[in-house]
Structures are given as C-alpha cells and as structure tokens.
N, C-alpha and C positions, 0 to 999 in steps of 0.2 A: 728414345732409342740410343743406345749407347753408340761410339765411334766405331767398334770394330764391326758392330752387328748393320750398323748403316755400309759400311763398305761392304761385309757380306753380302748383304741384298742384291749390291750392285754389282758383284760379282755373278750373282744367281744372275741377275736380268742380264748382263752380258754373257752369260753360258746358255740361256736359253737363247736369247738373241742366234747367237751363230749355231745351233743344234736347228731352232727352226729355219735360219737359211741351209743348211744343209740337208736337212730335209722336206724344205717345203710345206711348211707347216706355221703358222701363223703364232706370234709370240705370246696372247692373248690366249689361245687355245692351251696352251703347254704350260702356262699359270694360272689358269683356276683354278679351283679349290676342289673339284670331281674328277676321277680317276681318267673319263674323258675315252673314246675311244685307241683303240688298238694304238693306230698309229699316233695320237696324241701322247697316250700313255710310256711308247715306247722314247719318242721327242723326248720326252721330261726322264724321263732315265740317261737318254744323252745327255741331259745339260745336269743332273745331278753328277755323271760320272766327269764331265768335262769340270765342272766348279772343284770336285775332290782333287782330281786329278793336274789341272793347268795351274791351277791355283793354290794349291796344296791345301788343302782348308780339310779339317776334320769332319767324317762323317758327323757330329754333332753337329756340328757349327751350320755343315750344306743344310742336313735338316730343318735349322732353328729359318735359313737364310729361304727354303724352299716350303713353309709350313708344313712339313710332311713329318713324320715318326724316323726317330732313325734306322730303326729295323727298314723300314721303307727307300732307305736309302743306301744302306747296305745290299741290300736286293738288287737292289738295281746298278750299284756298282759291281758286284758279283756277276749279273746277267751282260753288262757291257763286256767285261772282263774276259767271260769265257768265250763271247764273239769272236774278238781279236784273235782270236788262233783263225780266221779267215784271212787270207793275205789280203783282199781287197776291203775287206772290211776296216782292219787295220791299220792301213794307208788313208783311209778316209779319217777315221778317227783322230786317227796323228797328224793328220790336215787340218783336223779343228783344234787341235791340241795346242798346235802352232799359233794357233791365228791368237787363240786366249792367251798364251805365255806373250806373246810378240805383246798383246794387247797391256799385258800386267808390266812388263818392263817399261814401254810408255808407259803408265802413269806416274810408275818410279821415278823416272828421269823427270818430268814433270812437274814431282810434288817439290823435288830437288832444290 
C-alpha cells in the first residue's frame, strides 16, 4: 500500500472515528463493506464528507480510502452539503470539521 493511500485510510478511520461519536454509532458499524442501515449509512456520509472536506482529500482518493465508488461519494457529499443550510445542522458539522483540521495540524506539527 502505497504512503499517501496508508495515510488516507487513516484519515478515513479518523473521520469515521468522530462522525460515530457524534452520532452515536459504533466505528465498526459505519465501515463495513454493506450499505448498513439508515442511520449507519447516513454516519458514513458524514465521515466521507468530513475526510473530503477537514482534510481536503479528493473525492477519489475518500473513495479509494472508504472502498466505496466515487459516485458514491459524491452523493454523499452532495446530500451533507445541502443539510448545512440547517443552522443547527451546521454548527454540528463544523464541530466535527474542527475537531478533524485541529486533529490534521497535530500530526503536522508532529511529523515536524
């Protein structure tokens, strides 16, 4: 596995990481490999949108890092996307958005 694609992963497992604490959903649940109920499925759209988005990583790359299609990952950044015109919704989002950039500048500093 190449260097950038091993950091991807762990971008992925740290974006679902905090999409299932904020939604109470189990990290296990939101990476399998089956679409997974409702609220499983919606989790894994957060942490696909949270890895594109905190992380700047191309919908390819989230894909390659999430096994999923990129279509499948555009979808689901699309579907976060249009949420956030919820003010509460939002706020939440941009709570997790924080926590993953906070998280990515430590490792920066770190690898330093």
């Amino acid at each position: 596995m190449k260097a950038n694609t091993r950091a991807d992963r762990a971008a992925a497992k740290l974006a679902i990481a905090v999409a299932g604490y904020g939604l109470g959903i189990d990290a296990a649940e939101i990476s399998g490999p089956t679409r997974g109920s409702a609220p499983i499925a919606f989790a894994r759209q957060v942490a696909m949108y949270l890895a594109h988005v905190a992380f700047e990583m191309s919908l390819n790359r989230v894909a390659i890092a999430f096994d999923r299609d990129r279509s499948t990952v555009g979808h689901a950044c699309h579907l976060i996307e249009d949420r956030r015109d919820g003010v509460d919704f939002d706020d939440w989002i941009e709570g997790l958005e924080s926590m993953l950039r906070e998280a990515a500048c430590v490792r920066v500093r770190e690898a330093a």
